[in-house]
N, C-alpha and C positions, 0 to 999 in steps of 0.2 A: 454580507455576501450570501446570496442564495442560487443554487446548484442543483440541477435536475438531472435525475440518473434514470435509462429506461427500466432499473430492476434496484431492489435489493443487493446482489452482486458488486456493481459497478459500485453504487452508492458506498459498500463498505470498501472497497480497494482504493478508493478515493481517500475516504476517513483512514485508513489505514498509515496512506502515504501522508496524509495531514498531520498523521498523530507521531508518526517516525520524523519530521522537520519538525515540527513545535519543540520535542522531546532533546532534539540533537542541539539544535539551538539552545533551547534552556542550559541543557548537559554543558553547553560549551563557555557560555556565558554566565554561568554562577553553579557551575560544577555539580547542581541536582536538578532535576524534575520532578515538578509536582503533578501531578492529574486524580480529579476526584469523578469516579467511573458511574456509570449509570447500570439500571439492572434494564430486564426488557429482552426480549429475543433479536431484537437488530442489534444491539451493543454484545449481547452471545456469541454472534458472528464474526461479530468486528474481532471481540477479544481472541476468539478463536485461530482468525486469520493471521491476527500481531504473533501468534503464537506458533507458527505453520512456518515450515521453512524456508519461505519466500521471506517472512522481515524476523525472524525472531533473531537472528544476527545483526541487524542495523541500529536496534539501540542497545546502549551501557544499559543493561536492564538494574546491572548493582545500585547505578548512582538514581533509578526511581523512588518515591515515596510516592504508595497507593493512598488515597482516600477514598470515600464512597459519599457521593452526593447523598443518598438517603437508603435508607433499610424498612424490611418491613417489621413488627412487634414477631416475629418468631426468633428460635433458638438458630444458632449458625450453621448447621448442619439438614435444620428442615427443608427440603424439595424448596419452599417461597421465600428462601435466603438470597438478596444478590449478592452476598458474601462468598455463597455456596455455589451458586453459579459462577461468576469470578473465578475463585478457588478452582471450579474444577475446567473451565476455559481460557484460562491464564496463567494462573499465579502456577498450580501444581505440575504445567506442561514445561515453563520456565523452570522452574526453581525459582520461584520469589523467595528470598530469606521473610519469617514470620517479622524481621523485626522492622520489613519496608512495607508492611501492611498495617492502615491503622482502620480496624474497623470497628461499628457499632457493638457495642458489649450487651448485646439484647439479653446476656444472659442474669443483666442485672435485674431484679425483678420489676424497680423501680425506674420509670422514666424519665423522670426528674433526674435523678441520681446518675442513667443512663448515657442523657443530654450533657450533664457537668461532665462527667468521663471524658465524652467524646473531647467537649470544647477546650478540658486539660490539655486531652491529648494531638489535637490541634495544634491550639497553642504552642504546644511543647516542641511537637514535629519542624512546624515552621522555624522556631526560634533556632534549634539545632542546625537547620539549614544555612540560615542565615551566619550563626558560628563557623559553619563551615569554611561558606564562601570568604572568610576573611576581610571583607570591605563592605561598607557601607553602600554602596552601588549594587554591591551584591544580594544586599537582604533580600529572605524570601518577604517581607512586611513593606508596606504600600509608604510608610513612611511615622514620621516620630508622630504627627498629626492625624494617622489613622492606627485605628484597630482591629483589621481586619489584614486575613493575610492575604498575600496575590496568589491565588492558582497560578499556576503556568496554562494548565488545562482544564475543563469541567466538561464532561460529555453531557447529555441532557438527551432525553427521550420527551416524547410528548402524548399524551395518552386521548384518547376519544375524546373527553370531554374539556379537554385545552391547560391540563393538568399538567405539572414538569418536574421534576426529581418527586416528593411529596407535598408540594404546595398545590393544595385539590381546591375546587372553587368554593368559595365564601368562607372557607376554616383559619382560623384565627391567625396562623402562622402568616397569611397572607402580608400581614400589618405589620409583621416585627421588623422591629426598626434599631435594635441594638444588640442582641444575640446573632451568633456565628452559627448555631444550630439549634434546634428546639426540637420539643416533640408536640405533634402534629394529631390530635383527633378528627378523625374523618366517620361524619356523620353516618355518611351511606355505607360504609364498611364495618361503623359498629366495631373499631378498633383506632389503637394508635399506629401511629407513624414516628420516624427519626427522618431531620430533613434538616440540610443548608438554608442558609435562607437569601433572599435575596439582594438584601447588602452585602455579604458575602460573594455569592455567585455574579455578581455583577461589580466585584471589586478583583475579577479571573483577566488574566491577560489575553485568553482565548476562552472561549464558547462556543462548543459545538451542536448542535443539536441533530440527532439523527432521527428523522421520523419518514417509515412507508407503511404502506396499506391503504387501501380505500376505506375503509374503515376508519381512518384520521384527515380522510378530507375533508369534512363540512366543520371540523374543528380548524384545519388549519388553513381554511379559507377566510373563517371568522378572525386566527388572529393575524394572518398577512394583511388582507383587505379590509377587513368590518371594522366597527368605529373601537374608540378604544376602550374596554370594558375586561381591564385586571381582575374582578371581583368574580367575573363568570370565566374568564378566559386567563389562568393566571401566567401561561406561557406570554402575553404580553409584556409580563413587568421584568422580563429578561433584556438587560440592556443595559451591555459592559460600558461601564462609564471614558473610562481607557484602554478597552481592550478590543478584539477583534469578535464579533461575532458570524457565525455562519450555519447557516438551513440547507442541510443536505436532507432532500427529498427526492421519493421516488415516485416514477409516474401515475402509479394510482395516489397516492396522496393527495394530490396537484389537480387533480382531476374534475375540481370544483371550482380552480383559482380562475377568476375573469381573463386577467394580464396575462396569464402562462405563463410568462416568467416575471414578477413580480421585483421590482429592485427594495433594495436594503435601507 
């Protein structure tokens, strides 16, 4: 499903109320919610708004489990943490308990080490959920034949150059094909990344991506319309195998799409 908002504004009060029905639905149907969040200043807002008086009453926020689609190699606390951002547009306006937050241990030095953490603590989160809901119908796990667990939710950003949580064009990450998360060297940054990867994100019940600016039009003309090329454009290889996906954008984004409104 793809979704045209005249602004920013409209775009996140939309995602807002998308994220408040997915959440209640999950909530209600296997007694947790999952969602693995995005960093970026349109997902700032969004979480901002969830947090505003208008919805921070509509979900069971107890019965959430936070994830974080990707982090950047700093400490949790630095200004370029979407941990820190989060933290301070979310979790601390709520009262998130620390122990419905699982995020990146960037504070491990090692990234190797960092990725295992995470994919324990993965793992681990899921598996509990699943404990929870007391049935097998319930599990938060895609089934005894898969290994990878189901989001409920994964928000996704999309950057200028057709990049989406941290899988950046031609970096290695792009290929994994059997890790939940990995760390991610990005050439043109001259640092690492912590990223889902796309068997994962594409094993999510929903998918949302939220991208405005004109600044992300000629990228996301290339990956609505232009032919299919994962390797430069890796927001292509987003494509829930059993899940819902949807492209909320805003009018400068769009601004380059042929169709205008483009279908799904």
């Amino acid at each position: 499903m793809i979704k045209i908002f005249p602004n920013i504004e409209e775009l996140n009060n939309f995602a807002a109320e998308k994220f408040v029905e997915i959440a209640n639905d999950a909530i209600e149907m296997r007694g947790t919610f999952s969602v693995a969040l995005a960093g970026g200043s349109t997902p700032k807002a969004l979480y901002q708004l969830l947090a505003s008086d208008k919805f921070r009453n509509k979900v069971r926020w107890q019965a959430v489990h936070f994830f974080f689609g990707d982090e950047r190699n700093v400490l949790p606390d630095d200004p370029e943490s979407n941990f820190r951002m989060a933290n301070e547009s979310l979790f601390a306006p709520l009262k998130i308990s620390e122990f419905s937050i699982e995020r990146w241990k960037t504070e491990i030095k090692n990234v190797e080490k960092a990725v295992e953490n995470y994919e324990e603590r993965l793992f681990l989160g899921f598996a509990l959920a699943a404990n929870d809901a007391e049935s097998a119908s319930g599990s938060a796990f895609a089934g005894e034949e898969e290994w990878f667990p189901h989001f409920d939710l994964i928000l996704l950003g999309m950057g200028a150059d057709g990049h989406t949580a941290s899988l950046f064009p031609f970096t290695k990450a792009l290929y994994e094909t059997e890790k939940s998360a990995v760390a991610n060297y990005v050439e043109k940054l001259k640092d690492w990344r912590f990223t889902l990867t796309f068997p994962l994100i594409n094993n999510a019940r929903n998918v949302i991506f939220l991208v405005g600016g004109s600044e992300k039009a000629e990228a996301l003309q290339a990956v609505l319309e232009g032919e299919f090329e994962p390797d430069k454009f890796p927001s292509q290889n987003v494509k829930p195998e059993n899940g819902n996906l949807y492209w909320l954008l805003d009018e400068k984004a769009t601004s380059l799409l042929k169709t205008g409104t483009p279908s799904s």
